[in-house]
N, C-alpha and C positions, 0 to 999 in steps of 0.2 A: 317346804311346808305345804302340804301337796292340800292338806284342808283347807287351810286357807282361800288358795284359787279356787278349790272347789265351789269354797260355802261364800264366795267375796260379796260384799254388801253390793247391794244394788246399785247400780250405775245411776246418776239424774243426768237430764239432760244437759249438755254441754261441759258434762266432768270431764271428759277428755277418753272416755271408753266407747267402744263399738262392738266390742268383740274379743271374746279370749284370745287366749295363746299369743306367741311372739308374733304372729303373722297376721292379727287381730288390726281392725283399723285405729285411725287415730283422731281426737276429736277434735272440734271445732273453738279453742276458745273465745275467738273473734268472732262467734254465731253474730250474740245477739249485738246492737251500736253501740256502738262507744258513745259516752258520756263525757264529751269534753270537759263541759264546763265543773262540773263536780267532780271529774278525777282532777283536772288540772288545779283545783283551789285545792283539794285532799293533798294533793303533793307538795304546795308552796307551805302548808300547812308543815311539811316536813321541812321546810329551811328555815323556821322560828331560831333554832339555836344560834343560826348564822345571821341574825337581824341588824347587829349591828355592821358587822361587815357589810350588808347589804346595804344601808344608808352609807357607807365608807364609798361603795361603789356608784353610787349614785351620784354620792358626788366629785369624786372622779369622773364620772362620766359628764358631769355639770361644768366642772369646770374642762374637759378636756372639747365639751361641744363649741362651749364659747369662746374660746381660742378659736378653733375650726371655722368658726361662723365669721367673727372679726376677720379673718385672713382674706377672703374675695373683698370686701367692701377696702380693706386695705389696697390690692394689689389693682383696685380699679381705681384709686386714687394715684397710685404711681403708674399708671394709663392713662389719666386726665395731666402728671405733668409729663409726661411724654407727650403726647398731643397735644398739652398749651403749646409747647416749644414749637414744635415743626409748624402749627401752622401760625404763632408769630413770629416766626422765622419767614414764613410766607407773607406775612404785612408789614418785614421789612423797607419792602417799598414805597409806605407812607413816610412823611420827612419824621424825622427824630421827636423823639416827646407826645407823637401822637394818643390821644387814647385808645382805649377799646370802644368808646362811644362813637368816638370822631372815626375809626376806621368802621364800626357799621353803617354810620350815615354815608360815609362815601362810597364803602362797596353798594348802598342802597343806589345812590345816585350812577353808579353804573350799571346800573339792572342787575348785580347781582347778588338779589334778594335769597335767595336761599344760602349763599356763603355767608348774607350777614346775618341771618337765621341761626346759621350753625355758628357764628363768633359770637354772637349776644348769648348765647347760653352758656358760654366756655370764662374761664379765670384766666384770658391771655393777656400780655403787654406787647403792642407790637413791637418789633425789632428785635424782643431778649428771645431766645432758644433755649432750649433743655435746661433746667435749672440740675445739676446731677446731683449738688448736694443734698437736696431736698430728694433727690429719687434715691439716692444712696444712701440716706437715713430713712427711709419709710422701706427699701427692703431689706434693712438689719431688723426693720419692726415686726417687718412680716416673715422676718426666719427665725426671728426671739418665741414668735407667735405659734408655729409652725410646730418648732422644736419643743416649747411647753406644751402644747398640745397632743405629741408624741409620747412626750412625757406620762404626761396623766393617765391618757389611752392606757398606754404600758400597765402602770400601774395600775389599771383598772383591771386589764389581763388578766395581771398574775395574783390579783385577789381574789377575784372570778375564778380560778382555778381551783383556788384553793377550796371556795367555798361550794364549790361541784366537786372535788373531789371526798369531801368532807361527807357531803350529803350522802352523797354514792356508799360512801364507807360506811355509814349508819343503815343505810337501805339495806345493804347486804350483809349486815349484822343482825338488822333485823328479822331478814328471810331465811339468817340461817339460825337465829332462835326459836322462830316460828318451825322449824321443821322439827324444831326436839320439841314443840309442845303437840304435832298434830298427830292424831291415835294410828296405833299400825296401820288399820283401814282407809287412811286414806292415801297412803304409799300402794293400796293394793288396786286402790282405783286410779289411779295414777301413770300411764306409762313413764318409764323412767328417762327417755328421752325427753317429753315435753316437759318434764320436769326440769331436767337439766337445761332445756331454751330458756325455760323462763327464768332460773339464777344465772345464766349463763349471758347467753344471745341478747334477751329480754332487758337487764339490769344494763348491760355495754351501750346497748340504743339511747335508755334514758340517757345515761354519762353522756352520750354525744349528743344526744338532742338540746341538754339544759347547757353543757359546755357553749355549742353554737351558737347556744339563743339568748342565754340570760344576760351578758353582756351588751349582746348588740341590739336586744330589745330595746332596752336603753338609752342605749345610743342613738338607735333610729327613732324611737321617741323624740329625744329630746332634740335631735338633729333637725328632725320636721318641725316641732316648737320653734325653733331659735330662727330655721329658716327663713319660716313664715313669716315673721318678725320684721327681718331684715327685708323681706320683699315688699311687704308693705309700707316698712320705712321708704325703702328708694321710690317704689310707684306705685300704689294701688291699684294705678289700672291692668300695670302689666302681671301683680301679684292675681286679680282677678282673672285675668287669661290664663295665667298660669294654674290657678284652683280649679278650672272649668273640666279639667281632664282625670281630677281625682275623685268624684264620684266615679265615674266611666271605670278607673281604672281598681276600684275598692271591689267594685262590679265585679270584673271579671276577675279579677284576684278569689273571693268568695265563693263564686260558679265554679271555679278549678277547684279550690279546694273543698268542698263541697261534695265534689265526686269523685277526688282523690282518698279520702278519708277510707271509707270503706276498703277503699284497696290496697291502703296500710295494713288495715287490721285482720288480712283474708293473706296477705303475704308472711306477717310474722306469726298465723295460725300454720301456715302450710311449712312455713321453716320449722314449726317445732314437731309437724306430723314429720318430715325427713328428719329429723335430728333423731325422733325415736323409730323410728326405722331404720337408720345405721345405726345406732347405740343397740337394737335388739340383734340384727344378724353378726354385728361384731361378735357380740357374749358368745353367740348361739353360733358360731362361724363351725366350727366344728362338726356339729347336727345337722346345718344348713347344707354341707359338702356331703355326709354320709345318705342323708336321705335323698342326695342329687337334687335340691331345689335352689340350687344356684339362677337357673334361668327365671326361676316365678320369683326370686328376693329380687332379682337384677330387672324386673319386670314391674315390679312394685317400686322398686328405685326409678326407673324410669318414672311411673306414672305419677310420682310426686315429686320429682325431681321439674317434671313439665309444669305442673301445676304452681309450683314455687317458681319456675321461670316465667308463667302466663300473670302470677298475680304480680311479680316484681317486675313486669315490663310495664303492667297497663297502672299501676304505681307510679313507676318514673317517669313514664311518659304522661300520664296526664299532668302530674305536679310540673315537668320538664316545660308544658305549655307556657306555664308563668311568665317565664324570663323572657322571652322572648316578644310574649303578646303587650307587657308593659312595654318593653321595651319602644314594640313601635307606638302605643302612646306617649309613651316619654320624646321619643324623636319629634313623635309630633307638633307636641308643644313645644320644643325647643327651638322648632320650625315657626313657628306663632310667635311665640315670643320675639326672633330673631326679625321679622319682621316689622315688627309693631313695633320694638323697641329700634331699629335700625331707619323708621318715619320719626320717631318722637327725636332722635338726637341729630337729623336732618329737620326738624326744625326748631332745634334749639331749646326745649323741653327738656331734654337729659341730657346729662355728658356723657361719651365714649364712656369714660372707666362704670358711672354706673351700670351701663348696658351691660358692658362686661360681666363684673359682678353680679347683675340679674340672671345673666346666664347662667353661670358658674352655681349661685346658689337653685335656680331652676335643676340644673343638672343634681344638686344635695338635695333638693328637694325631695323628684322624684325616687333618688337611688335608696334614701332610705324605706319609703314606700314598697317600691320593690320586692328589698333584703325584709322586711314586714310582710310580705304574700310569699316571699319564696320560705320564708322561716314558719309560716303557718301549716303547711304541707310539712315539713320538718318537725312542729310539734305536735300535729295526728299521726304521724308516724311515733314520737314520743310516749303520748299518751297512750298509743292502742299498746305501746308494749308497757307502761307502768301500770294499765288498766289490768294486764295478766297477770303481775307484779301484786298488786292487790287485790286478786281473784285468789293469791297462796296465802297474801297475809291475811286474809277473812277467812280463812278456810275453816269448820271448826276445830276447836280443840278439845283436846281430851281434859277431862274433869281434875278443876285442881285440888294440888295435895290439901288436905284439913291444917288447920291452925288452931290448938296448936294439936300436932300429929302425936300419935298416942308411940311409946317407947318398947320395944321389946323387952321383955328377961333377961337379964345377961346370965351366963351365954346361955346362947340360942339352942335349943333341943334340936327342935328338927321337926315336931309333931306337926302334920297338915291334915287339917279337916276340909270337906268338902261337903258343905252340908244344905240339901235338895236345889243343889244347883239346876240355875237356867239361866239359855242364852241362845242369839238367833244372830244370823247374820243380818235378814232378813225379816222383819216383823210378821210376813204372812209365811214363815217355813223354818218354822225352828227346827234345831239342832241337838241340843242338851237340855229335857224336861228333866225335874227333879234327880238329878246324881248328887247321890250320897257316897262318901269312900271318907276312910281315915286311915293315912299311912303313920307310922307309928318311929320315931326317933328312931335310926339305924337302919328301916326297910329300906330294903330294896324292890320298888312297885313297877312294876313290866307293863306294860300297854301295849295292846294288842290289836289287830284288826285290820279289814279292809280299809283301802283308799276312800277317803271321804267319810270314816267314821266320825271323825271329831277327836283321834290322839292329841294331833299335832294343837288343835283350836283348847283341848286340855289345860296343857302346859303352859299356852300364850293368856288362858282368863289367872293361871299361877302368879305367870310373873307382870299381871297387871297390861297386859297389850290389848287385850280389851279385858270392859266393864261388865261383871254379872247382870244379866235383867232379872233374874229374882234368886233366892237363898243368900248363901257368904260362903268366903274361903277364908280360911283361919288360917294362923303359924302360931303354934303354939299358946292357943285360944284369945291371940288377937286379930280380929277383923282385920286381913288384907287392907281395907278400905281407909283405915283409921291410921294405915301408915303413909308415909311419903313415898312415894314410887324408889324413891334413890335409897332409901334405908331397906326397902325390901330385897330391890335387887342386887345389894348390893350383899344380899347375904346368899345368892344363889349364882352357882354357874352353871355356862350351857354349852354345849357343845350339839350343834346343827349336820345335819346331813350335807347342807350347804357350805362350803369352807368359807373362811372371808381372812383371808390376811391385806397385808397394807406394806407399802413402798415404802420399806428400812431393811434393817438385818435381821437374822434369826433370831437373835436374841432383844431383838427390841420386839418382835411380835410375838416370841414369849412373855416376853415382861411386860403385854398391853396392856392387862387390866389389874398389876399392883403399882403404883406410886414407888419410887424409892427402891426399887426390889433387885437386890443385890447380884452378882453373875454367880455366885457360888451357888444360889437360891436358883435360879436358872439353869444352870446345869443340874441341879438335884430334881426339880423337876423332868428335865429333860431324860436325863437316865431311867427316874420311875416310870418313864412313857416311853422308855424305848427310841426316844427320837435322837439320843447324845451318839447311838455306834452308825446313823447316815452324818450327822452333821458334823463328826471327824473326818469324815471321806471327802466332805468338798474343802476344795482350796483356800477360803479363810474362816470355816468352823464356822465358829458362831458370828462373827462380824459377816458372811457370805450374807448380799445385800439381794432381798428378790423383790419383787415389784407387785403390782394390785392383783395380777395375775398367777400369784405363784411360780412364775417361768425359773426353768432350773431345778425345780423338784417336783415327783412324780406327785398323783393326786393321791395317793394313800400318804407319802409324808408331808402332804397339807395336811390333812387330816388329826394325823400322829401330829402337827405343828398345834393345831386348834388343841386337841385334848390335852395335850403338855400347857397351852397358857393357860386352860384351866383348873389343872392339878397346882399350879402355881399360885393359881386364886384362894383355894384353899377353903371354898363356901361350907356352909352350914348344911345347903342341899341341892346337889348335883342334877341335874337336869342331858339327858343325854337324848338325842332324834336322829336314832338312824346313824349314830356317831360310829361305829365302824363300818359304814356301808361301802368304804373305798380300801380298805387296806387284806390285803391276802389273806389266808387262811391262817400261817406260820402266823404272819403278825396278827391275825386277830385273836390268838391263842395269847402270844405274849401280852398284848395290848388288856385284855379281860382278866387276864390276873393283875395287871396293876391299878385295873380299877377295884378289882376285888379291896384291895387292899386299901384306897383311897374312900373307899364306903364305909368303912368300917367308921362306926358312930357318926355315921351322915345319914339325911335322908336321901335315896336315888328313885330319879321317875327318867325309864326308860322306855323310850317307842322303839318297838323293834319289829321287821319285818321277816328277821333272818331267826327265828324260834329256838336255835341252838344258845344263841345269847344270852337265853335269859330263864334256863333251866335252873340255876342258883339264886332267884330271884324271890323275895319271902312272898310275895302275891304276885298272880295276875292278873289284871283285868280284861274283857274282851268286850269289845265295844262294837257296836254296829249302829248306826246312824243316830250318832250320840246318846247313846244310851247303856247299858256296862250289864250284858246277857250273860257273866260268866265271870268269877272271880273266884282264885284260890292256889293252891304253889301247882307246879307242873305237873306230881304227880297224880293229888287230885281231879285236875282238869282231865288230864289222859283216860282215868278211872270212870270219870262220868260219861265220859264219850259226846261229848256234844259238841260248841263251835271249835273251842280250840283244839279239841281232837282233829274236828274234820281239818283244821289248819295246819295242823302240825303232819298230818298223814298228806295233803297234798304235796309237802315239802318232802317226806321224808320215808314215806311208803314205797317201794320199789312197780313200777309199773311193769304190768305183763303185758308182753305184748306177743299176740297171737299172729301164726305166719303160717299163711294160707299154701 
């Protein structure tokens, strides 16, 4: 559709164009910042349906924290009777029956004030040792503990799973709705690589980003909750040393990601400029080899191949900072801690097992912290690709059908008016001022003209790809407009210069666009197209399975493939662009008599470039920058001598050529 590119609506800033043609740059849609906070509520706003699960999960996660949390203050209680033991195993030495009073008075009376520091704070007897029963029920309590708490986790998992995969599944339900509602125009502003990053590349990032996080948000929430709790129960003071390093470390977590952000959203712009940069030389691989621009595609691959490898290093590497820079605050106070609490149970202020435990949950403390800063650079990686995500799903849409939609005649004539049509790509450069034409039930109407007339932009204001800025198109004196897009088209075939079949067998991309449509029906098409004496020649006929590329059959019986599925359609008004521009001479002889015949009480509007075509044609039009300079059958036009003489004579005139 060669108007189209031509005439393609205006690019805005950061639509994702630069430049025509396939070798045309690619745009920026991480220009302007991300909006954290309002994409990120916009999206939670998409997990409403899952709300109950999501309370389900929360509390899973509730109860699986406080199992987690109970287990250190447990396990330093089977540390306090492991250390009663040994060291009343060590004041054995006093005579039998002694108390714990009477043996600190007496180690006091031997000066050794700091061992009866550390007994007066402990739960010892002297003389008894390791009580095991008591330690051997308090670790079945803390493996009952341990295992329930695996438990819940689990199940926290695989609901969490469920409920990201869920989401996911609606996301991309939704983007692929959104794409049958957006007008052709904006496929034409569009590279179709960034396109394809952002259903593709774009949609997969969220999946892992909300998988990663949405659980262990959670968790690490509630983890830090519960912790806290417990630390302040055992000591304040040491819970206060302990808190003294989470400003410090909120800090720098915040700083990092702060300046990591942007370089999320500069990496998955650059992945979708390479994505449509292979997706273009791929198609075009062909042209790219014959015109020898192998070295400058392979050069352009380069230069954004770097760029995607310069923004995804200084991406990783700064978020990569985190882990490590907590890290050594977390050492740090673990080192604080370790100390303080290792004075306080030398002198008999806290017992061994709490120190323990203090640690232990110091150590939960900070880790969820952490998994909290490192998951934050994970969800501006997130969001910069959901934010592209809803850059397609706001995109606008084409105007919806009327309610209720006005009903054709049955059956359908054929009759199309076109009456003082206008329309522009561009508001400051129109295209088609006032065209008038009425083709008439059974014509056959030829269109005519140079590249960038306005043929091909014709047929697509016909079949509703775009909207008239001023006049109407009729079918059979109802407004285009007043019908449904699907009711219209659905009474027109087309048959494009551009082939487009799809990954099945021959007879399934004959039978694309009837429902139910029988193989007898299919092969009767196929014969009246000439396509049934190749598709005996390959090895499974019509089950011969070809792929998105037509590989296996030449580009003329692509062609002959497309115009067979829509003889099979069987419309009211046939629509042809250029539809034999790939098939021989022989066949385009056979090919024209089965359309002859397939016209017959149809309406046909055919673009043709090739003038032999379309000599049995009841009118023709000749159009020059959209506008219709010349209409009438062939032999008329030939007789007046004007454009489509001079067109038909550059094709067809024999040139002399003088030799010196």
């Amino acid at each position: 559709m060669s108007e189209q590119r031509t005439t393609a609506p205006a690019r805005q800033p950061g639509s994702g164009h630069r430049g025509p043609g396939p070798m045309g740059g690619m745009g920026m849609p991480g220009e302007k910042s991300a909006n954290f906070a309002a994409s990120g509520a916009r999206f939670l706003r998409e997990l409403r349906p899952e709300r109950l699960r999501l309370v389900a999960i929360v509390v899973l996660g509730v109860a699986s924290v406080i199992l987690a949390v109970i287990g250190p203050k447990l396990l330093g209680n089977a540390t306090n009777v492991l250390f009663d033991g040994i060291v009343g195993k060590q004041l054995g030495v006093f005579p039998a029956g002694t108390t714990r009073e009477q043996a600190v008075a007496a180690l006091r009376d031997r000066g050794q004030d700091q061992f009866a520091d550390l007994v007066a704070g402990m739960d010892v007897v002297p003389g008894v040792g390791v009580d095991f029963h008591r330690l051997g029920t308090i670790l079945v309590v803390v493996l009952a503990v341990y295992v329930g708490s695996f438990l819940f986790g689990w199940a926290q998992g695989r609901m969490t799973a469920g409920v990201v995969q869920r989401a996911v599944l609606r996301l991309r339900a939704d983007v692929e709705a959104k794409l049958h509602r957006v007008p052709l125009g904006y496929f034409d502003q569009q590279p179709r690589g960034e396109l394809l990053s952002r259903v593709t590349n774009d949609i997969d990032n969220v999946a892992q980003t909300l998988q990663q996080t949405l659980s262990q948000v959670i968790t690490s929430v509630l983890t830090v909750v519960g912790v806290l709790a417990m630390m302040f129960w055992i000591s304040p003071l040491l819970a206060v040393v302990a808190l003294v390093t989470v400003p410090l470390s909120m800090a720098v977590a915040a700083a990092i990601a702060k300046r990591s952000k942007p370089r999320f959203i500069e990496q998955w712009a650059h992945t979708g400029a390479l994505n449509a940069h292979i997706e273009e030389m791929f198609t075009g691989h062909t042209l790219v080899t014959v015109f020898g621009r192998q070295r400058e595609a392979a050069q352009v691959f380069a230069e954004r191949n770097d760029a995607l490898y310069d923004a995804s290093y200084r991406a990783q590497f700064i978020s990569g900072i985190i882990q490590p820079a907590l890290g050594f605050l977390s050492n740090l106070n673990y080192v604080i801690i370790a100390v303080v609490g290792g004075l306080r149970v030398a002198s008999g202020t806290m017992s061994l097992g709490d120190v323990q435990a203090f640690i232990q949950y110091s150590r939960q403390f900070t880790q969820p912290i952490t998994q909290i800063a490192s998951m934050a650079n994970l969800l501006q990686s997130g969001v910069a690709s959901v934010e592209r995500v809803f850059e397609l799903l706001d995109a606008p849409e084409q105007s919806p059908d009327p309610e209720p939609a006005a009903q054709l005649p049955e059956p359908v004539r054929g009759r199309v008016a076109f009456e003082h049509v206008a329309f522009s790509y561009r508001p400051d450069e129109p295209l088609i001022r006032d065209l008038s034409l009425v083709a008439e039930p059974g014509q056959t109407i030829a269109i005519v003209g140079p590249t960038g007339a306005g043929k091909t932009t014709l047929v697509n204001l016909l079949m509703r790809f775009y909207e008239v800025d001023g006049g109407r198109i009729t079918l059979d004196g109802v407004d285009t407009r007043d019908l449904t897009r699907d009711d219209l088209r659905r009474r027109m075939g087309m048959v494009l210069q551009d082939t487009w079949l799809f990954g099945g067998t021959i007879e399934e991309n004959i039978a694309y666009g009837v429902d139910g449509a029988t193989h007898e029906q299919v092969v009767a098409a196929a014969q009246a197209t000439h396509v049934d004496r190749f598709v005996r020649t390959l090895p499974h006929g019509y089950e011969t399975v070809i792929d998105d590329d037509g590989a296996g059959v030449s580009a003329g019986e692509k062609q002959l493939l497309t115009i067979a599925r829509a003889f099979l359609a069987d419309p009211s008004i046939l629509i042809l662009d250029e539809a034999t521009s790939s098939v021989d001479t022989r066949t385009e002889v056979l090919v024209q008599k089965a359309m002859n015949a397939l016209r017959v009480g149809r309406t046909s509007f055919v673009i043709a470039h090739r003038l032999s075509t379309i000599r049995d044609a009841s009118a023709i039009l000749v159009m020059e920058r959209g506008a219709i300079v010349e209409q009438g059958t062939h032999d008329e036009l030939l007789a007046a001598g004007g454009a489509y003489a001079r067109l038909y004579q550059s094709q067809f005139a024999a040139a002399v050529a003088e030799e010196v």
